[in-house]
ZARORO-458381 format. One line per field, with one value per residue: x, y, z of N, C-alpha, C, O in turn. Coordinates in steps of 0.1 Angstrom, whole numbers. Example, Ala and Ser with C-alpha at 12.3 -4.5 7.8 and 13.67 -1.06 7.14 Angstrom:
2
n.xx: [132;128] $
n.yy: [-57;-22] $
n.zz: [78;71] $
ca.xx: [123;137] $
ca.yy: [-45;-11] $
ca.zz: [78;71] $
c.xx: [132;129] $
c.yy: [-33;0] $
c.zz: [78;79] $
o.xx: [142;134] $
o.yy: [-33;11] $
o.zz: [85;80] $
# end
This chain:
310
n.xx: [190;167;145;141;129;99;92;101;91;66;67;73;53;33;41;41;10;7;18;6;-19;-53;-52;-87;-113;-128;-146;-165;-187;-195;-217;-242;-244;-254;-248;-223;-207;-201;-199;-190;-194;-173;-152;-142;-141;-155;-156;-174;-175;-173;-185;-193;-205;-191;-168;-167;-155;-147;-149;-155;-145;-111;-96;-92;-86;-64;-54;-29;-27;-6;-4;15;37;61;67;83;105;125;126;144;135;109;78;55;41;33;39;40;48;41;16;8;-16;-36;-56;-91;-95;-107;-102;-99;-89;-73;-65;-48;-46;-15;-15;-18;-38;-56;-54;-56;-63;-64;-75;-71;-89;-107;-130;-160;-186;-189;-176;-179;-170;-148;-134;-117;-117;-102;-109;-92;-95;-68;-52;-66;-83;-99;-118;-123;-135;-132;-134;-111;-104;-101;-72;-41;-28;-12;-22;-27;-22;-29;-27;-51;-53;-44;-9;-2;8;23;41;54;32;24;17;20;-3;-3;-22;-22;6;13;10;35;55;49;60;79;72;79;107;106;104;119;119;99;109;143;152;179;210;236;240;265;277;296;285;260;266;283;265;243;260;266;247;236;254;246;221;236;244;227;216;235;230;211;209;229;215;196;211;222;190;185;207;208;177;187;203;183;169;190;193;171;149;120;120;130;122;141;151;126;118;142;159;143;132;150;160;139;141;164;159;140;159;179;165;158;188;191;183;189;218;223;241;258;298;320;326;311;284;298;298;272;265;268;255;230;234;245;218;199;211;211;181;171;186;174;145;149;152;132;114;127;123;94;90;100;86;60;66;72;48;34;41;34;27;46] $
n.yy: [-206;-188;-213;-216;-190;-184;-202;-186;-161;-171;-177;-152;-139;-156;-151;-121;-122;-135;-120;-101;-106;-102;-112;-127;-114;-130;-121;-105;-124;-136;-151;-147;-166;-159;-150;-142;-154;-158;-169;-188;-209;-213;-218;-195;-183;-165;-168;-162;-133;-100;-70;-46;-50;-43;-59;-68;-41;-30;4;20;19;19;22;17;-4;-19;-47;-65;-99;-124;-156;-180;-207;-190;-177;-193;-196;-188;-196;-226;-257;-255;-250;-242;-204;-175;-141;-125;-128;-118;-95;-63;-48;-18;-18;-28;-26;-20;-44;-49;-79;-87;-115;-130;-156;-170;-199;-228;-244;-247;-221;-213;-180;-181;-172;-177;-182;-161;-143;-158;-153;-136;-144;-174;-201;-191;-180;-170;-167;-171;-183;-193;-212;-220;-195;-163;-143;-134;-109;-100;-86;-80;-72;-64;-77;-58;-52;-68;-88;-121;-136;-167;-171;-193;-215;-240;-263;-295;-302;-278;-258;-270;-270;-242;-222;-200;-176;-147;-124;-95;-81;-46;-50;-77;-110;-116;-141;-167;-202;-217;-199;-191;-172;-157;-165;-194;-227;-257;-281;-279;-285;-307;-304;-306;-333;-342;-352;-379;-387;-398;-418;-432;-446;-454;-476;-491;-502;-518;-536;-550;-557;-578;-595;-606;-620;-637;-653;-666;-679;-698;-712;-722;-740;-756;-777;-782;-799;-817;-826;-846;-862;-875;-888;-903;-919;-933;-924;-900;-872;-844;-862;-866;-847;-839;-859;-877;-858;-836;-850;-856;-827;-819;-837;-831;-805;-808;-820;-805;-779;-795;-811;-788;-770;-792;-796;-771;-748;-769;-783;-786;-810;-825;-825;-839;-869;-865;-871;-895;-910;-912;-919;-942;-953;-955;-972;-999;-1001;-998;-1026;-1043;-1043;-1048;-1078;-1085;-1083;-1101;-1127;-1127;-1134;-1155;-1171;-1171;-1186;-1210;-1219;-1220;-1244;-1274;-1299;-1337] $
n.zz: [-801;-807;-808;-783;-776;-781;-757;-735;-736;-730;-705;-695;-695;-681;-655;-655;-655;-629;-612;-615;-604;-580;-550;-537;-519;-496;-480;-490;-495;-472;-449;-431;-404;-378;-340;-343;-362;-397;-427;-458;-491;-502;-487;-471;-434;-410;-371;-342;-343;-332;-332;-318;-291;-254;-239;-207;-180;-196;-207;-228;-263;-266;-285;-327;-343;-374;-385;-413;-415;-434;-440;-450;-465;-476;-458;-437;-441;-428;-410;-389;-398;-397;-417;-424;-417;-399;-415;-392;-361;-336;-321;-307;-288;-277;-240;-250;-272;-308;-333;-365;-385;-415;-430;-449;-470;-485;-495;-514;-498;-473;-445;-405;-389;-355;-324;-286;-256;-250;-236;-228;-225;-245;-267;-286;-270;-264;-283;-312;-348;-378;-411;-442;-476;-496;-520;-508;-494;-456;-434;-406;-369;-335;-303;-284;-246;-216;-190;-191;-210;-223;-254;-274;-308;-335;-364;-367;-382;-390;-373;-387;-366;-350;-374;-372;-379;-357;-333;-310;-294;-275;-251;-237;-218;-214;-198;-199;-218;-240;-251;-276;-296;-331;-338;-316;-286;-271;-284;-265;-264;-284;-316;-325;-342;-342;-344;-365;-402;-396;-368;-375;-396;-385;-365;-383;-391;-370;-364;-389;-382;-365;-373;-391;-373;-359;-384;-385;-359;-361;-381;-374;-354;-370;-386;-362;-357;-382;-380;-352;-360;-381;-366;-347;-369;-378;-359;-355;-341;-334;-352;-330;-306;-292;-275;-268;-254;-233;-229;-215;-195;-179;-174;-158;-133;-127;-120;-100;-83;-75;-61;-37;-28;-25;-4;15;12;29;48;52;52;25;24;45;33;9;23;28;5;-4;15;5;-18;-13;-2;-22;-38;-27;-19;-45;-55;-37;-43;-69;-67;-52;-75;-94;-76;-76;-101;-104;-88;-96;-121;-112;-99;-127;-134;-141;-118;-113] $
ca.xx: [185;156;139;134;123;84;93;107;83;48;73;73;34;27;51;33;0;6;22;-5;-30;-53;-62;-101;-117;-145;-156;-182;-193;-198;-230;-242;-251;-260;-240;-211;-205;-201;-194;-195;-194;-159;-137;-139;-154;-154;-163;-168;-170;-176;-182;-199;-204;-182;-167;-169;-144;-140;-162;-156;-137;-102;-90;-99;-73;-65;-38;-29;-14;-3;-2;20;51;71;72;91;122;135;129;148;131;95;71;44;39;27;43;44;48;36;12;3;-26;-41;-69;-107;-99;-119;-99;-99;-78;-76;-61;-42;-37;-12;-5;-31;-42;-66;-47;-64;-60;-72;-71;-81;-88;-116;-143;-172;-199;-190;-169;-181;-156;-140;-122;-120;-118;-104;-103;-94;-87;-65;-53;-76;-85;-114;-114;-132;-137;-134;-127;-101;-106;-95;-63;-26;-24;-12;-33;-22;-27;-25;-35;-53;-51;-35;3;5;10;38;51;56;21;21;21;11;-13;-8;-30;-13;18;6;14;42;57;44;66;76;69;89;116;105;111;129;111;99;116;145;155;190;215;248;250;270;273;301;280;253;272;286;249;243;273;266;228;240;263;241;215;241;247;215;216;247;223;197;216;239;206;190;221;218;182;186;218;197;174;195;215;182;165;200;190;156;138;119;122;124;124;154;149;115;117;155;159;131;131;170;164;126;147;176;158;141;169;186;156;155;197;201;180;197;233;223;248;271;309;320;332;295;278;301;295;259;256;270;250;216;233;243;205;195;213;203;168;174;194;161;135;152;156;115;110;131;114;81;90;106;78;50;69;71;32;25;47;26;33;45] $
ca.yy: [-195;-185;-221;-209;-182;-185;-206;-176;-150;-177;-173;-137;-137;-161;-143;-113;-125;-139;-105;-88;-115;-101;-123;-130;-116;-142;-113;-95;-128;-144;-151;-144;-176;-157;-155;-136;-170;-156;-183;-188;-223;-217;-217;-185;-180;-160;-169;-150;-117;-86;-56;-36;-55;-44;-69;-60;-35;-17;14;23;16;27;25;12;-7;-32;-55;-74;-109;-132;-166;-194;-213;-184;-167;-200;-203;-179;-207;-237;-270;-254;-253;-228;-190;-163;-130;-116;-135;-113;-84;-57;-34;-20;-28;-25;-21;-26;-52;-55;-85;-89;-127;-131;-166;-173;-211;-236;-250;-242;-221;-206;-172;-187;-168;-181;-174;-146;-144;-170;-145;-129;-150;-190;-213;-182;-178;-157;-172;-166;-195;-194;-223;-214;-182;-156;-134;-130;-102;-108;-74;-83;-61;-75;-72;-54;-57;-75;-104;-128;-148;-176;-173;-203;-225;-253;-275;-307;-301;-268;-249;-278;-266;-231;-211;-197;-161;-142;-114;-91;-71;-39;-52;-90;-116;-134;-149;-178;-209;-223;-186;-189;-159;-149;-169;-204;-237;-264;-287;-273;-294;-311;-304;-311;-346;-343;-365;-389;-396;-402;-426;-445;-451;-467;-486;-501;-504;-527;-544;-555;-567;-587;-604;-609;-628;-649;-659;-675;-691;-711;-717;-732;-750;-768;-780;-797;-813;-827;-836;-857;-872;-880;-897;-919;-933;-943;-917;-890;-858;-845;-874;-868;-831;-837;-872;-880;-841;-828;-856;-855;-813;-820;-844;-820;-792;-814;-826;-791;-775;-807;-811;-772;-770;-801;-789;-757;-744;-779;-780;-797;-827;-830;-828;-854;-877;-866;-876;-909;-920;-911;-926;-957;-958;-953;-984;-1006;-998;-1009;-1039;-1045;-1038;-1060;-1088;-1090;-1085;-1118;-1135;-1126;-1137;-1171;-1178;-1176;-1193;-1223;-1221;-1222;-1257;-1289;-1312;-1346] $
ca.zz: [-792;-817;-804;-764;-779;-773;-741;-728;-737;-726;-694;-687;-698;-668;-644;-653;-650;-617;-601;-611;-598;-568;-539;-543;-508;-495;-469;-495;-502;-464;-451;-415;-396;-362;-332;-352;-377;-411;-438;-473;-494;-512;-481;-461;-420;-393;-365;-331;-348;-325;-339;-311;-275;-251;-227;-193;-177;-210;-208;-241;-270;-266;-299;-337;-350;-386;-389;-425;-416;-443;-440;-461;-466;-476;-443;-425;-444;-418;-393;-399;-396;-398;-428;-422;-406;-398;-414;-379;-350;-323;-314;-293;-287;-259;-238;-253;-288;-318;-337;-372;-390;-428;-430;-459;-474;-499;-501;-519;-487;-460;-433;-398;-378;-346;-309;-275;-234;-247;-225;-231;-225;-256;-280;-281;-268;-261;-294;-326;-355;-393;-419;-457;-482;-510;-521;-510;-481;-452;-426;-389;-361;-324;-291;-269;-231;-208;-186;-193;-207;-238;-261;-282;-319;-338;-374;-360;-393;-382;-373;-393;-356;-347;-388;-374;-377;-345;-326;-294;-286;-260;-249;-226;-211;-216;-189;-199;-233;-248;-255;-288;-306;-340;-336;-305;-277;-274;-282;-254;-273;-293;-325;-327;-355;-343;-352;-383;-409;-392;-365;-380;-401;-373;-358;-392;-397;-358;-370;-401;-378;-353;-382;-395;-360;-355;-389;-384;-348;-367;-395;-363;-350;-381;-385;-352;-355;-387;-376;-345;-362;-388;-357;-344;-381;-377;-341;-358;-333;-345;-351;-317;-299;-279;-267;-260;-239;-228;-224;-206;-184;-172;-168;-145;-124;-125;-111;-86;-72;-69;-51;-30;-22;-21;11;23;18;34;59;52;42;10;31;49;16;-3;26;30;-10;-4;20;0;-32;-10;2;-31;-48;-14;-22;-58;-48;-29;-55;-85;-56;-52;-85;-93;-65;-79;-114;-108;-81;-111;-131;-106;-95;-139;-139;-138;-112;-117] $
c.xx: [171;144;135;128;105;85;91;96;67;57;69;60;26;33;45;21;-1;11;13;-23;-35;-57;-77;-100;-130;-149;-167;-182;-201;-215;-238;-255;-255;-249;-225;-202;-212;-197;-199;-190;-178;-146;-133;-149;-145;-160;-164;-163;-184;-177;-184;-204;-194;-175;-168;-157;-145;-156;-162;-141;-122;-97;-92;-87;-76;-52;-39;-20;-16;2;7;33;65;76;78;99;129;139;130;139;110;85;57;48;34;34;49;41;43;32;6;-6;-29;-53;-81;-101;-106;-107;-98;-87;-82;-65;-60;-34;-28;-7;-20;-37;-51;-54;-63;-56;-63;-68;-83;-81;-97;-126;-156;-182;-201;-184;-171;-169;-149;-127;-127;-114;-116;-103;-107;-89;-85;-61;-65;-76;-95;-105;-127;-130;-137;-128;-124;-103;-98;-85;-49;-28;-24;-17;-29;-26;-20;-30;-39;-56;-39;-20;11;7;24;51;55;47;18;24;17;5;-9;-12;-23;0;16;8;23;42;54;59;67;73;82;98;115;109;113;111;109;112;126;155;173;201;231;252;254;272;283;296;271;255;278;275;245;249;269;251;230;248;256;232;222;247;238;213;220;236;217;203;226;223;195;199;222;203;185;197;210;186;175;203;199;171;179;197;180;149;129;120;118;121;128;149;136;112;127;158;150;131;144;167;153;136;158;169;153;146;177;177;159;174;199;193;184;209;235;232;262;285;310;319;320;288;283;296;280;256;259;268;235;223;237;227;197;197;210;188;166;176;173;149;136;153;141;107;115;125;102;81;90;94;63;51;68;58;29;31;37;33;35;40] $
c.yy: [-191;-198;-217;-201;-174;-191;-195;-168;-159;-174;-163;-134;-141;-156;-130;-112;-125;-127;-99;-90;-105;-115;-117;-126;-121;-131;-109;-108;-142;-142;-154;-156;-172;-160;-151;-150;-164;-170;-185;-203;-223;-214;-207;-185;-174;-165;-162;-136;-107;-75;-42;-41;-51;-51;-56;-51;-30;-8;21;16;25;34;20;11;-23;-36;-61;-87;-121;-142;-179;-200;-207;-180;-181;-203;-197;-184;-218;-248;-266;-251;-242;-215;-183;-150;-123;-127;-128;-97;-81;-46;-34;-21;-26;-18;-24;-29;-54;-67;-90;-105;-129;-149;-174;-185;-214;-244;-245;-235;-210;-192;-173;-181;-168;-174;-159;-151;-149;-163;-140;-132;-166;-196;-201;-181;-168;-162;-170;-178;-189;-207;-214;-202;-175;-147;-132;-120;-104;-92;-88;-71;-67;-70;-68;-57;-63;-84;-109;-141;-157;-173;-179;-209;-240;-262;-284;-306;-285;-258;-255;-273;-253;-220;-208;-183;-162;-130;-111;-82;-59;-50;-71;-97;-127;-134;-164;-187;-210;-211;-187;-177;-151;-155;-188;-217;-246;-273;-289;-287;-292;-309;-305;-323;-342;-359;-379;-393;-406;-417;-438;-448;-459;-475;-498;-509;-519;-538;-556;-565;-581;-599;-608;-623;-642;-656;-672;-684;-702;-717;-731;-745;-762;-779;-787;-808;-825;-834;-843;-864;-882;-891;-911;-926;-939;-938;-907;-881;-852;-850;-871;-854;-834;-852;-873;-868;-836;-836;-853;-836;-815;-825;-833;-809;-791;-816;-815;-785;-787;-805;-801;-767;-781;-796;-774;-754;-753;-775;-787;-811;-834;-836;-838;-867;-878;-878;-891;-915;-922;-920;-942;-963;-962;-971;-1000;-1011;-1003;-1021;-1047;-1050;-1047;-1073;-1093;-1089;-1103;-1129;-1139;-1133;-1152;-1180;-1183;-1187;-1213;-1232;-1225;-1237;-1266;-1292;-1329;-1361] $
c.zz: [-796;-810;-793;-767;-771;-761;-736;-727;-726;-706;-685;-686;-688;-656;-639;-648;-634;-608;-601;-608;-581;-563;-539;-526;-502;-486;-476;-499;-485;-462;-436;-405;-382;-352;-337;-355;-388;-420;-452;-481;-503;-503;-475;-453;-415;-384;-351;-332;-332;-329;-327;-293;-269;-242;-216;-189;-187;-213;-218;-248;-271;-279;-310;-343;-361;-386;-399;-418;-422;-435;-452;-460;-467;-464;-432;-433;-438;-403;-399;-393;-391;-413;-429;-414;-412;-405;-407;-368;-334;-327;-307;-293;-273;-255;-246;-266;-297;-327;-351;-381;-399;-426;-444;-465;-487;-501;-506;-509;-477;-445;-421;-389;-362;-332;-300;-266;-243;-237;-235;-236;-239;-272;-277;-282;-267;-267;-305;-339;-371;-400;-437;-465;-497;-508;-518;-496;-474;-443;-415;-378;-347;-317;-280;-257;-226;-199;-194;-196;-223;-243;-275;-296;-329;-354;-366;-366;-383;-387;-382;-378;-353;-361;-380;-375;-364;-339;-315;-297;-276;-262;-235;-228;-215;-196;-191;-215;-233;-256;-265;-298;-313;-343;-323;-291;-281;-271;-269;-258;-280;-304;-323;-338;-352;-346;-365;-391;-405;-380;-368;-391;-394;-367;-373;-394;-382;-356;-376;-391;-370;-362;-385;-384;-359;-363;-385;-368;-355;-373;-386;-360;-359;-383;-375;-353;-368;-383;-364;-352;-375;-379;-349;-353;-380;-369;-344;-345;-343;-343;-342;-306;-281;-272;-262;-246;-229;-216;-215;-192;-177;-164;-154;-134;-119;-117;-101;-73;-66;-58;-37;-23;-13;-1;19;27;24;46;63;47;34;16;35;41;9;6;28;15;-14;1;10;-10;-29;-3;-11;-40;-35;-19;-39;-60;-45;-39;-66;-77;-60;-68;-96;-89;-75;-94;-117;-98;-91;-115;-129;-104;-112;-138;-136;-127;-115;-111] $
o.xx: [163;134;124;117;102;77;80;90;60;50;65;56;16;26;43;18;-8;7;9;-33;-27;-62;-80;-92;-141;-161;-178;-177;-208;-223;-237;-267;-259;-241;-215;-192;-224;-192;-211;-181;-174;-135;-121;-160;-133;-172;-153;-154;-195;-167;-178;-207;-184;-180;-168;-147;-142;-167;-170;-131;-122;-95;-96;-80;-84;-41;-51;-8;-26;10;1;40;76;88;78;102;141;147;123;136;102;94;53;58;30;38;59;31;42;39;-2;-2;-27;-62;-77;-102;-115;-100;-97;-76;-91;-55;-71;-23;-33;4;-30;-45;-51;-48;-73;-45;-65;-58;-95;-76;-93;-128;-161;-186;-212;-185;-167;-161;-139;-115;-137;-103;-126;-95;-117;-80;-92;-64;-75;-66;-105;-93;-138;-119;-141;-121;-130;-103;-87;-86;-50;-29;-30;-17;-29;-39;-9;-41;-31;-62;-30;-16;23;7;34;63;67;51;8;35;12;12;-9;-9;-19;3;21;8;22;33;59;66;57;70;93;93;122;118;109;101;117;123;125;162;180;197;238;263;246;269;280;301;272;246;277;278;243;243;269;246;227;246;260;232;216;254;240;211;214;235;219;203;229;221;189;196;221;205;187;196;208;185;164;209;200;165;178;199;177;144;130;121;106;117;124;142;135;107;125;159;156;131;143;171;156;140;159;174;154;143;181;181;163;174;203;198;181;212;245;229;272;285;303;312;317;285;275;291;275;250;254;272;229;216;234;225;189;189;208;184;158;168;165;146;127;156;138;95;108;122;100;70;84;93;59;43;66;56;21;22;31;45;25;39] $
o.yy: [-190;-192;-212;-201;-166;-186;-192;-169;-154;-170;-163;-126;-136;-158;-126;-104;-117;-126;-93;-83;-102;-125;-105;-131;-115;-134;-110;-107;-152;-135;-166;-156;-181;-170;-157;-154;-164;-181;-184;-208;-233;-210;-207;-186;-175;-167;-156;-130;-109;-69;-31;-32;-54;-47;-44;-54;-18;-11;30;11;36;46;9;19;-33;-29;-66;-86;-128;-141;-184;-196;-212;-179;-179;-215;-198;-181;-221;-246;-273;-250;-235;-215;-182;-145;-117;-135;-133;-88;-87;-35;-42;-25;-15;-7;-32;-20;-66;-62;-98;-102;-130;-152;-181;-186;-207;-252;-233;-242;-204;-193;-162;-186;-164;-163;-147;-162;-144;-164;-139;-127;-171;-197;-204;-181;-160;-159;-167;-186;-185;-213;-207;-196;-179;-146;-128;-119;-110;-87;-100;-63;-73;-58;-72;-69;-60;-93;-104;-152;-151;-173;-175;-205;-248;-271;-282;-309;-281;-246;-248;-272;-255;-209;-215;-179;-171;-124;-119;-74;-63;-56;-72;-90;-139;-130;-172;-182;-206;-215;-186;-171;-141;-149;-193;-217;-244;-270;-299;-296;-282;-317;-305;-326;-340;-371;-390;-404;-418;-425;-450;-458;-471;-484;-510;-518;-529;-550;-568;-577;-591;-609;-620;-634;-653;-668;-684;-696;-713;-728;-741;-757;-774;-791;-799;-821;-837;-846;-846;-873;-894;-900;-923;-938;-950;-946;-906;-877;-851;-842;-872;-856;-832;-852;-869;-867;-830;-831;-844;-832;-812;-816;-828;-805;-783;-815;-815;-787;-782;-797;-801;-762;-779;-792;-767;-761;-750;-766;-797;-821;-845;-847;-845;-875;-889;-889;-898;-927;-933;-930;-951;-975;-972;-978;-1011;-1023;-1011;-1028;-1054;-1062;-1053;-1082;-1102;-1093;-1111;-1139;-1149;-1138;-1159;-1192;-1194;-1196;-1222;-1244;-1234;-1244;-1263;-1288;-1335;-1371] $
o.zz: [-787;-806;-794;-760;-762;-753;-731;-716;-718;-696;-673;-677;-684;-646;-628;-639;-627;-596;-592;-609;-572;-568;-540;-519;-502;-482;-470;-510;-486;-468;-432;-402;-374;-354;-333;-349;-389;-416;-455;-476;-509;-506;-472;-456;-414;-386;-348;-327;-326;-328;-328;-285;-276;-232;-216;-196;-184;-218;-218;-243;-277;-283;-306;-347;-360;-387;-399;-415;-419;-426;-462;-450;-464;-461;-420;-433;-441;-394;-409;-382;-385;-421;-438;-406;-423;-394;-410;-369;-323;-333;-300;-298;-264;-263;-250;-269;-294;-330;-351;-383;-398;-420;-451;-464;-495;-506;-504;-514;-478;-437;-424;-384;-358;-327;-301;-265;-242;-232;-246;-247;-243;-283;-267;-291;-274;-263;-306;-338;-378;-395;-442;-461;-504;-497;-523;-489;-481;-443;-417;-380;-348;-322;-271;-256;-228;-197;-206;-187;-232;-239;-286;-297;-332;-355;-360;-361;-374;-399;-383;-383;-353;-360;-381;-372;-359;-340;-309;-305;-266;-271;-224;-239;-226;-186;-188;-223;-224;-264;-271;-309;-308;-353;-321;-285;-291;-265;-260;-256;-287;-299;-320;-347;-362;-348;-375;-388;-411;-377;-365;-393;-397;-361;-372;-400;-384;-349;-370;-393;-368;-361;-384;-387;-356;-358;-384;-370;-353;-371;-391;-366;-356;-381;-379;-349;-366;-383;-366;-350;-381;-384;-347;-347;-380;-369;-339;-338;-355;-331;-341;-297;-270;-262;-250;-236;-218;-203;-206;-181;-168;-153;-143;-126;-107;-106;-92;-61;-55;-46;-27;-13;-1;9;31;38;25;55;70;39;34;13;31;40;3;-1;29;14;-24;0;10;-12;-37;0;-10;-46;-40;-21;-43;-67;-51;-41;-72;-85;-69;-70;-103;-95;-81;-98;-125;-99;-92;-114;-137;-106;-113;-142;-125;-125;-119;-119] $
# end
């Protein structure tokens, strides 16, 4: 017991530490690129900050409001099968406010506050913009426009929105909920979890099965082709021989002759057709008959003209 001893304590010493660790805020340390684009070289921007324009329709500033929202991994174990969020998943002010939002990030990673659909005129690309990497914190002012309606706010790191970093904005009444909001309304999409583990198990087992059919294919297949060609090394052909001369020729002819009969026996009954096919196969050996006749002729006539005379 005496051994853990110092474990324990170097334990509580880093435990301590770390609770009573602040987050580092990169705002007093941004650096104002024009065009409300703050930014500083260790990983915190704003961009599309507003402090004092008013969009149109809003004849003054209604109201002056701060929101804190924390970003990290902790805040989605409350949704299953996602990996990032937001703290809060949805808010609401009303119209022509002055905006402030402290963006709070507590994983080691780069996360974003990111909200769209503002008006061009006054927010580029008509967004608003928080980004921190790492522990740490920026804060960003805007004044949301006038009227009803809800605005997406998202991390737009690659797939951490698809993890779960995702909210809405409305402004007034909004217009409408936003799909896919983690706790709030229902995904496009929504993830599967009733297969249990016996089906899932039978989809492998018929997986494995099929592999192993597939195998047993190949291995008949291999099987046949040396046997051919060991039957056709015994004929003293070669490898190949047969399938590619014997074979090929017999199927050409074959499918010749089908195209060729099949619009002959068209419309005939069996009886027509057997006698049709016996007269062509008696023309056939006629014309053979014929053919080996003059080739005889022709042979023994040579052979007469090479003899001397006596």
């Amino acid at each position: 017991m005496v051994k853990f001893l110092p474990v324990s304590l170097l334990v509580l010493l880093f435990s301590a530490s770390a609770m009573g660790e602040e987050v580092e805020d990169h705002t007093k340390m941004l650096m104002d690129h024009g065009d409300g684009h703050l930014m500083e070289m260790t990983g915190g921007m704003v961009m599309g900050q507003n402090t004092d324009k008013l969009p149109g329709g809003c004849d003054k500033i209604a109201e002056t409001k701060e929101v804190t929202v924390h970003a990290g991994h902790k805040y989605a174990e409350k949704f299953p099968g996602r990996m990032y969020a937001f703290d809060t998943q949805e808010f609401n002010f009303k119209p022509c406010t002055k905006l402030t939002v402290h963006f709070v990030n507590e994983d080691h990673v780069r996360h974003q506050w990111m909200m769209h659909g503002l008006p061009k005129y006054l927010y580029p690309k008509g967004m608003f913009h928080l980004e921190v990497s790492g522990p740490a914190k920026v804060s960003g002012t805007l004044i949301l426009p006038p009227g009803d309606k809800t605005y997406l706010v998202h991390c737009d790191i690659a797939q951490h929105m698809e993890k779960g970093m995702k909210a809405q904005l409305k402004v007034g009444d909004g217009d409408g909920d936003l799909p896919s909001i983690p706790g709030v309304t229902a995904p496009n999409v929504p993830d599967d979890y009733n297969a249990g583990p016996a089906e899932v198990f039978a989809a492998a087992k018929q997986t494995e099965l099929d592999i192993a059919a597939a195998d047993e294919a190949l291995a008949k297949a291999e099987a046949a082709r040396k046997a051919n060609k060991q039957a056709a090394a015994a004929a003293g052909q070669s490898p190949g021989s047969f399938v590619s001369g014997t074979t090929v020729i017999g199927l050409a002819i074959g499918l010749i002759l089908s195209a060729v009969l099949g619009r002959k026996f068209q419309g005939m009954s069996a009886a027509e057709a057997t006698a049709y096919s016996f007269d062509v196969l008696r023309t056939v050996i006629d014309y053979l008959v014929k053919l080996i006749g003059k080739l005889i002729n022709t042979v023994f006539s040579s052979k007469n003209k090479s003899l001397p005379s006596k």
